[in-house]
TORPA-4810 file (N, C-alpha, C, O; in nm, 3 decimals):
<nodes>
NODE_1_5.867_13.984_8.064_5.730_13.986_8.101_5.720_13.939_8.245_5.785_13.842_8.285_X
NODE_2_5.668_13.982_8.293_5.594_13.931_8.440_5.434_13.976_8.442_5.364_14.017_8.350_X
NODE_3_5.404_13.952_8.586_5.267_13.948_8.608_5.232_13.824_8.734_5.302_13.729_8.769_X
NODE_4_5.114_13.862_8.777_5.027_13.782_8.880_4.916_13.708_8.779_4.896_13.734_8.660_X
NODE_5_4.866_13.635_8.840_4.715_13.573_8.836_4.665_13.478_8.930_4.728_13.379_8.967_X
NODE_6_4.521_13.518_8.976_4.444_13.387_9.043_4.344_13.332_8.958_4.268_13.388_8.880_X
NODE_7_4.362_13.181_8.994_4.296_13.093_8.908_4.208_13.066_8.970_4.213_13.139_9.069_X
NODE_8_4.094_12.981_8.978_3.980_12.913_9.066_3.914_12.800_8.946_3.883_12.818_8.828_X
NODE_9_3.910_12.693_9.021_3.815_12.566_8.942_3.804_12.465_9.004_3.878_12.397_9.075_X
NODE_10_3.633_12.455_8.948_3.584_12.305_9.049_3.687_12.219_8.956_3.758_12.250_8.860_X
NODE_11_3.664_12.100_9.026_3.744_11.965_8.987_3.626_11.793_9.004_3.503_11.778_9.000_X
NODE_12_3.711_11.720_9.017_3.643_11.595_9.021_3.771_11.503_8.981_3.785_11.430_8.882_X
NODE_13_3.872_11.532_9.103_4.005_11.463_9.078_3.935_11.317_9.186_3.860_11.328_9.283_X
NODE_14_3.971_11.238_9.148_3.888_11.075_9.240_4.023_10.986_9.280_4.099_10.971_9.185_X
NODE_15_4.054_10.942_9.368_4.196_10.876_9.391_4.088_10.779_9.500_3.993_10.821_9.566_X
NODE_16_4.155_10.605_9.486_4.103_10.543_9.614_4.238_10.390_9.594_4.297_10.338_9.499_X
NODE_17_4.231_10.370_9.739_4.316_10.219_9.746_4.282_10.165_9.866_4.217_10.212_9.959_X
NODE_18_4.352_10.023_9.846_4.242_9.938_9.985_4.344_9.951_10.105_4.461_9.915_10.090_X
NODE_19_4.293_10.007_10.235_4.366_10.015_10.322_4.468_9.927_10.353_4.422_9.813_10.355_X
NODE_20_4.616_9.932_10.384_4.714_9.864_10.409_4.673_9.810_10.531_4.681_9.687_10.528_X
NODE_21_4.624_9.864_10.659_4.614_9.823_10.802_4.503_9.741_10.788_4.491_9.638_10.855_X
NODE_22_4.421_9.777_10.706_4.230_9.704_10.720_4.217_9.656_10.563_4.172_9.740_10.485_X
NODE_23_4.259_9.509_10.504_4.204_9.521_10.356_4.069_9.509_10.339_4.021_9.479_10.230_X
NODE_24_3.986_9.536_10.459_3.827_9.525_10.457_3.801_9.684_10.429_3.680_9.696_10.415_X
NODE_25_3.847_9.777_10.418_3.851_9.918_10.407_3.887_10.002_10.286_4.003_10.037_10.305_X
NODE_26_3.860_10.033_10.215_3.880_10.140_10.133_3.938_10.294_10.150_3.860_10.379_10.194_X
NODE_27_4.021_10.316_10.128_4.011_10.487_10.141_3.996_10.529_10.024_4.064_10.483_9.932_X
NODE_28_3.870_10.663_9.997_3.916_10.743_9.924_3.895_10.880_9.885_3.799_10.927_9.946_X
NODE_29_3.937_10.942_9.825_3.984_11.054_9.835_3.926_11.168_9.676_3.924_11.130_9.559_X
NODE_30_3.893_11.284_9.720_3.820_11.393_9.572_3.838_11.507_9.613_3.776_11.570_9.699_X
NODE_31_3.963_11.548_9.522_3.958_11.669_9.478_3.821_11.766_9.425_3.787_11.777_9.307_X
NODE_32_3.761_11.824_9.526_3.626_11.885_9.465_3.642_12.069_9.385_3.565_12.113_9.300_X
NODE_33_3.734_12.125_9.430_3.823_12.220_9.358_3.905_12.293_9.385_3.917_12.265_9.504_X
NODE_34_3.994_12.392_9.362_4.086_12.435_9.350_4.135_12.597_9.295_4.097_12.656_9.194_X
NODE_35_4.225_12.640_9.392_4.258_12.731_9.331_4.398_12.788_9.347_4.466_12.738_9.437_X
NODE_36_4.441_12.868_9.287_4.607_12.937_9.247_4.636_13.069_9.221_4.596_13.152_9.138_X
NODE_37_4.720_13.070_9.315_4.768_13.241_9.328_4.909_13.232_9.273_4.978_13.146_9.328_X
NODE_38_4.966_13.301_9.178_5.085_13.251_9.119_5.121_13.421_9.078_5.043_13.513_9.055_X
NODE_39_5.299_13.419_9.082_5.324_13.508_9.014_5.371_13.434_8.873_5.341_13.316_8.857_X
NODE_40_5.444_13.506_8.774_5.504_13.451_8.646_5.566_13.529_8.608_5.535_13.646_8.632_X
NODE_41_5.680_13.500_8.532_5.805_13.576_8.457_5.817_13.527_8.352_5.769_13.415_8.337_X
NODE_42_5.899_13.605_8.218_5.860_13.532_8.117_5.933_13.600_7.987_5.975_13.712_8.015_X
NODE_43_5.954_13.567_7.873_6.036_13.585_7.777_5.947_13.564_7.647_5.911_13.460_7.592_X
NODE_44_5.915_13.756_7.604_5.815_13.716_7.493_5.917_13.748_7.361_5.969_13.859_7.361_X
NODE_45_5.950_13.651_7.242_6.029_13.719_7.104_5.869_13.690_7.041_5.777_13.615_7.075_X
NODE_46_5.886_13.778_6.942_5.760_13.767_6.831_5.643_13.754_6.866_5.595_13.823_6.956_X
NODE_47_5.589_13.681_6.814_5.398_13.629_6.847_5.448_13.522_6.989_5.370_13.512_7.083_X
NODE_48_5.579_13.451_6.992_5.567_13.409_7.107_5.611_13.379_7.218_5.734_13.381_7.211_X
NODE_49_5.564_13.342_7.353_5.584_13.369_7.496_5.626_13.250_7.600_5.538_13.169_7.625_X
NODE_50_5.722_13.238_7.647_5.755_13.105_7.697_5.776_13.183_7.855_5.844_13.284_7.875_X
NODE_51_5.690_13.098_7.970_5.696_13.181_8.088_5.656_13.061_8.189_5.578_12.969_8.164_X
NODE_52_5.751_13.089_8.351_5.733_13.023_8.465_5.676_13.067_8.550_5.698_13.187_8.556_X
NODE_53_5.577_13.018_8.660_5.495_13.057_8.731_5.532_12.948_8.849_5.583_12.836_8.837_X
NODE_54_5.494_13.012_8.953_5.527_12.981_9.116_5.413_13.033_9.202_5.354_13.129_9.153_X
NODE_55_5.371_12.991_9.315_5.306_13.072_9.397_5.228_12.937_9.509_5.262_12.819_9.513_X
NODE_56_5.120_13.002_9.588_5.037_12.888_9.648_4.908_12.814_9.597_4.842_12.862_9.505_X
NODE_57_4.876_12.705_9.655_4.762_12.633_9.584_4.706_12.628_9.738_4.753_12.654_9.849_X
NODE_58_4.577_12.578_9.685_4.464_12.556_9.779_4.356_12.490_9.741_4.279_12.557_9.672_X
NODE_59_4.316_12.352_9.770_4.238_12.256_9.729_4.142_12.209_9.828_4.179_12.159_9.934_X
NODE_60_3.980_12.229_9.787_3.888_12.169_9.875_3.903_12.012_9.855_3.941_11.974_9.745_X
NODE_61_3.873_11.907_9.963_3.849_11.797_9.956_3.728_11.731_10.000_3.651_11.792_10.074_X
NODE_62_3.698_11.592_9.954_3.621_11.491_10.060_3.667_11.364_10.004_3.692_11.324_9.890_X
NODE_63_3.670_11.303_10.147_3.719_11.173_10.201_3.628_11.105_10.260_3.552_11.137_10.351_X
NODE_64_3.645_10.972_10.180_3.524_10.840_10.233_3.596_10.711_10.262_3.657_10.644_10.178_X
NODE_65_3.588_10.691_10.350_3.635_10.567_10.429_3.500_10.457_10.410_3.392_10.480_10.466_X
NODE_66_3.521_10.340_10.328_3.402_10.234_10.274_3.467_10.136_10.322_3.583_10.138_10.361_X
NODE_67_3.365_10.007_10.322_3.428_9.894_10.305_3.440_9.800_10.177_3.347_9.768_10.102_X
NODE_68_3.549_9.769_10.169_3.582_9.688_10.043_3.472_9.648_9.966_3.454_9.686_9.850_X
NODE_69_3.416_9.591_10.013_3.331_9.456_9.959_3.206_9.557_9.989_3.190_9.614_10.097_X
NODE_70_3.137_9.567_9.899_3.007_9.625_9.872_3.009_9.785_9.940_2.913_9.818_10.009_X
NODE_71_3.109_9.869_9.921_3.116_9.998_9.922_3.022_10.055_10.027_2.993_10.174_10.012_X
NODE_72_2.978_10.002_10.111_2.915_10.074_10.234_3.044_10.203_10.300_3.163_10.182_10.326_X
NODE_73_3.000_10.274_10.307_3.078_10.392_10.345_3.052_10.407_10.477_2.930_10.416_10.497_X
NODE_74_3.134_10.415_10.595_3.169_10.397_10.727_3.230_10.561_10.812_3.179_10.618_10.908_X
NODE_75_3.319_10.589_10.755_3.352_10.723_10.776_3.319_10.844_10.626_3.290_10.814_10.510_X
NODE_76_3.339_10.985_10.690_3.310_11.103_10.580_3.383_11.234_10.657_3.365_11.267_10.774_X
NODE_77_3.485_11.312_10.541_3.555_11.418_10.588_3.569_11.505_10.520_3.590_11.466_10.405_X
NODE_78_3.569_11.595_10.528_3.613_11.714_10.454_3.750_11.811_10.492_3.776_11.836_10.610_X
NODE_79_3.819_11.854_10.400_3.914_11.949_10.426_3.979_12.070_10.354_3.933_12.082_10.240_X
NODE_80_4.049_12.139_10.377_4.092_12.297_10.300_4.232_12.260_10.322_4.271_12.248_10.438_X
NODE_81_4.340_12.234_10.191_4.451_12.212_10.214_4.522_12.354_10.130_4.466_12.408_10.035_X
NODE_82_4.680_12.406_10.198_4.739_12.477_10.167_4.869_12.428_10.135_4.931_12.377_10.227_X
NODE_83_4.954_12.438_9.954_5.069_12.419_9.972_5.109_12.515_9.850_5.052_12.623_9.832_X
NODE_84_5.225_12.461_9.756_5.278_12.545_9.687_5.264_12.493_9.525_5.265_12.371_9.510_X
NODE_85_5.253_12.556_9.436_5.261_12.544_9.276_5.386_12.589_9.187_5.433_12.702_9.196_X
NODE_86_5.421_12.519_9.125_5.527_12.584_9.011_5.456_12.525_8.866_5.370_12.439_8.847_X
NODE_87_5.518_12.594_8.794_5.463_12.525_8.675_5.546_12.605_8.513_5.655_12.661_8.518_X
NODE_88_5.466_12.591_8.387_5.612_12.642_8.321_5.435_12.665_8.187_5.325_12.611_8.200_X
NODE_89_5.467_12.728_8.117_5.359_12.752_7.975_5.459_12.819_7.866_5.576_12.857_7.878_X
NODE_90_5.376_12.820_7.762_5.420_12.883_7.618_5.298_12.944_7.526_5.235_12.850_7.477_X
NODE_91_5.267_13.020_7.504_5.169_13.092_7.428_5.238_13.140_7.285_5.358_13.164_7.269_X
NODE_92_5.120_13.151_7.175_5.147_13.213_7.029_5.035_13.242_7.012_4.928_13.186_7.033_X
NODE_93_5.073_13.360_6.960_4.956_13.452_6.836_4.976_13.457_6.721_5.068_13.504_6.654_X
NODE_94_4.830_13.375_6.682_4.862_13.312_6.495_4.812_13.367_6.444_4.798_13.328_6.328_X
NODE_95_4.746_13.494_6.482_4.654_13.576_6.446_4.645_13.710_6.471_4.730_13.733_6.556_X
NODE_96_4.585_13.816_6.442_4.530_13.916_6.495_4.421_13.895_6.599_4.308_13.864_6.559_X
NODE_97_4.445_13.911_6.725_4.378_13.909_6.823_4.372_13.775_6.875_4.311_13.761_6.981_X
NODE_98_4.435_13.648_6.807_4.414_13.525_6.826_4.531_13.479_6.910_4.642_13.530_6.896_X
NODE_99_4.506_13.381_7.000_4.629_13.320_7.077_4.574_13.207_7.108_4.452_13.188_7.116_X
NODE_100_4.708_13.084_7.135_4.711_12.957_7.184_4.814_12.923_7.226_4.925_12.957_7.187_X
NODE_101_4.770_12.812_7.358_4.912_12.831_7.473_4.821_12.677_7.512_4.705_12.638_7.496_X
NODE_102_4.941_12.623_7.567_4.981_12.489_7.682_5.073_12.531_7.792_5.187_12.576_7.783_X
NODE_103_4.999_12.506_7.899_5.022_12.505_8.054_5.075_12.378_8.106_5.048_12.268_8.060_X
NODE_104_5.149_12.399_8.199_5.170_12.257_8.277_5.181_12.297_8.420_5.282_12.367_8.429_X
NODE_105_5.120_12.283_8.546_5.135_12.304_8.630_5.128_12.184_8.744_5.035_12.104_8.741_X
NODE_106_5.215_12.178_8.828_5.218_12.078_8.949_5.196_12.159_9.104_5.239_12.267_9.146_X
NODE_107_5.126_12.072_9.154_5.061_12.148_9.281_5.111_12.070_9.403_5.037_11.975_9.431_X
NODE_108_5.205_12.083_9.473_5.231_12.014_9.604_5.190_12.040_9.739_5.237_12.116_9.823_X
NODE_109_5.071_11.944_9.745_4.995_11.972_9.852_5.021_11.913_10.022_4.966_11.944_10.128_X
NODE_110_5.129_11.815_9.990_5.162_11.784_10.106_5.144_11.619_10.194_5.126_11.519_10.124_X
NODE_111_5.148_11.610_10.276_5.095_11.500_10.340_4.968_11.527_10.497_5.007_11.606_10.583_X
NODE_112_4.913_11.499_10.505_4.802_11.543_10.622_4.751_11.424_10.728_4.694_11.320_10.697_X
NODE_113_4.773_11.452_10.807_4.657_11.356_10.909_4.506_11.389_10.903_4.468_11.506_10.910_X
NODE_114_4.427_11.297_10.890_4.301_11.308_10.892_4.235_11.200_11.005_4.247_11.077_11.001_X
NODE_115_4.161_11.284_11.108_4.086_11.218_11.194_3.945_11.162_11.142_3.899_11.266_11.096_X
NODE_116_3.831_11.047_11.116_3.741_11.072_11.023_3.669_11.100_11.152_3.732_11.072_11.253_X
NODE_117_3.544_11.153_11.169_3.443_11.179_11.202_3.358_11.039_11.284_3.309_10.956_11.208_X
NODE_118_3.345_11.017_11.427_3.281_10.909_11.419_3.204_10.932_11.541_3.208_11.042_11.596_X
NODE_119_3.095_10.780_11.612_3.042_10.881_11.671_3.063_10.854_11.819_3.120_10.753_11.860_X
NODE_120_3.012_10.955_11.901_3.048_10.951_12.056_3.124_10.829_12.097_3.097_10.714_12.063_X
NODE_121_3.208_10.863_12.163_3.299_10.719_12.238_3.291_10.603_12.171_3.271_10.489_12.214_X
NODE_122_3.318_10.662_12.006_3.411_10.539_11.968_3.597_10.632_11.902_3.637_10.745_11.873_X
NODE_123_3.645_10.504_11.909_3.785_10.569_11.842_3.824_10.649_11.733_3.788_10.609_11.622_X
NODE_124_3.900_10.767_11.739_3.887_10.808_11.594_3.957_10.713_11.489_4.044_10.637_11.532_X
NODE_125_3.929_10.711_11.371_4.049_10.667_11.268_4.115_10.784_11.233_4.082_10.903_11.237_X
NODE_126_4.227_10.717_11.195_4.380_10.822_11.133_4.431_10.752_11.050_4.483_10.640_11.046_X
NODE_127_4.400_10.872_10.949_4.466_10.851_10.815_4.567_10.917_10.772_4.553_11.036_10.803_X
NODE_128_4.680_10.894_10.707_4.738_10.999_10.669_4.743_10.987_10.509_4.782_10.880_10.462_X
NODE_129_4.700_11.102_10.412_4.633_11.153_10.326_4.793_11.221_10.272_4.871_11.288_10.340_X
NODE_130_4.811_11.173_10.110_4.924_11.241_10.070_4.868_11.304_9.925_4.787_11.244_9.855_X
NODE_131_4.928_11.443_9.890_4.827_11.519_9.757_4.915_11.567_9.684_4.989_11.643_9.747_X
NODE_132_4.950_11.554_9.544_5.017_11.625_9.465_4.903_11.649_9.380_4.808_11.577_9.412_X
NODE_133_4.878_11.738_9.267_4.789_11.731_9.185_4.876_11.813_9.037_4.944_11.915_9.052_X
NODE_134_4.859_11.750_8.914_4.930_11.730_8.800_4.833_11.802_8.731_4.723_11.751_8.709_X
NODE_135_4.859_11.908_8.697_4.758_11.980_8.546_4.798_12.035_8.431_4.896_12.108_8.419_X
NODE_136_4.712_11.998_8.333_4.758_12.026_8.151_4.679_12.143_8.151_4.625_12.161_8.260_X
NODE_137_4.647_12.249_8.046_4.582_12.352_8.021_4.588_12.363_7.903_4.696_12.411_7.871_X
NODE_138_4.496_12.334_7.786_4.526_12.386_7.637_4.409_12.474_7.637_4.300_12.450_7.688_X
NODE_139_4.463_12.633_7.540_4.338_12.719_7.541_4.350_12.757_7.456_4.448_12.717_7.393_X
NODE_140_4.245_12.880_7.380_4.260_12.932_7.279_4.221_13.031_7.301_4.119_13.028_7.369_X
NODE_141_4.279_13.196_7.255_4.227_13.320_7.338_4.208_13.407_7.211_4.293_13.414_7.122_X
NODE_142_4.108_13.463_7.211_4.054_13.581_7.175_4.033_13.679_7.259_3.973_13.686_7.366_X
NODE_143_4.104_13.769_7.179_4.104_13.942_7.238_4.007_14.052_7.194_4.020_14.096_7.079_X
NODE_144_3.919_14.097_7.268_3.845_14.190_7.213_3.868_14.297_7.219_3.932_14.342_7.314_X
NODE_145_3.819_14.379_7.110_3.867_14.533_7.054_3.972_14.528_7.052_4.032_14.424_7.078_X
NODE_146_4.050_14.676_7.010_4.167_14.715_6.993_4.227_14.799_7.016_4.194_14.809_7.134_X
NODE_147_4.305_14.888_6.998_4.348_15.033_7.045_4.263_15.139_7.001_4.268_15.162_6.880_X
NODE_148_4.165_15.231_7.088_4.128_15.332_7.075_4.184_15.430_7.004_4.298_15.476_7.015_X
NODE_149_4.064_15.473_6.902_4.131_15.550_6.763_4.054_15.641_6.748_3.947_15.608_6.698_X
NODE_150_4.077_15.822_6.789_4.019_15.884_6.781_4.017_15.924_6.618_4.105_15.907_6.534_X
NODE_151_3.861_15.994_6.602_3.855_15.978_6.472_3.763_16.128_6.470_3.689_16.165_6.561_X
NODE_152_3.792_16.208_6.326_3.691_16.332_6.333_3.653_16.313_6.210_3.569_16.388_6.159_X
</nodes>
């Protein structure tokens, strides 16, 4: 078996820790969503399908730079990151027309510099921003209709 697919989905991945350089500072960081262009190869016996997938990812973000102590937020960023996905699934059909499968996919997005946003003639901050993102998938699929059956 082979095949392509693109995926697309909002998110609400939330990551934050207190700055190493400033412990008066917060960084943090949201996955707002995501998407995946993957090919897959794959080995179907019987009702079921065990198959690997590879390809690129691409994740919207925003980044808030606060301060510790009562979360006043100081800087705000946004970004479009590009890296790569692998990942591995297994699907069965327990049914006529029925299927269920678990996904596992890992997304390596990289490490980034981020300048935040600040205003006229003051200094930028620089962050550097590191992204993997870890995903489960359990589904359950129904197939509609069936093979066209001419009939007189």
């Amino acid at each position: 078996m082979f095949g392509l697919e693109a995926q697309g989905d909002w998110a609400s991945l939330r990551s934050s820790h207190v700055s190493v350089v400033n412990p008066l500072l917060t960084d943090s960081s949201k996955v707002t969503s995501l998407g995946l262009f993957t090919g897959q190869i794959g080995y179907a016996w019987n009702a079921a399908l065990l198959y690997l997938k590879g390809g690129a990812a691409v994740t919207s973000n925003s980044l808030l730079q606060a301060t510790t102590f009562g979360g006043i937020g100081l800087n705000y960023a946004t970004s479009t990151r590009w890296g790569g996905t692998i990942g591995v699934g297994f699907e069965y059909g327990f049914a006529p027309n029925w299927s269920a499968g678990i996904e596992y996919g890992h997304l390596f997005m990289g490490t980034a510099n981020n300048s935040f946003s600040v205003p006229a003639g003051a200094a930028a901050v620089v962050n550097q921003i590191s992204q993997n993102v870890d995903i489960v998938s359990v589904r359950v699929n129904y197939k509609f209709g069936g093979a066209v059956v001419a009939r007189y």
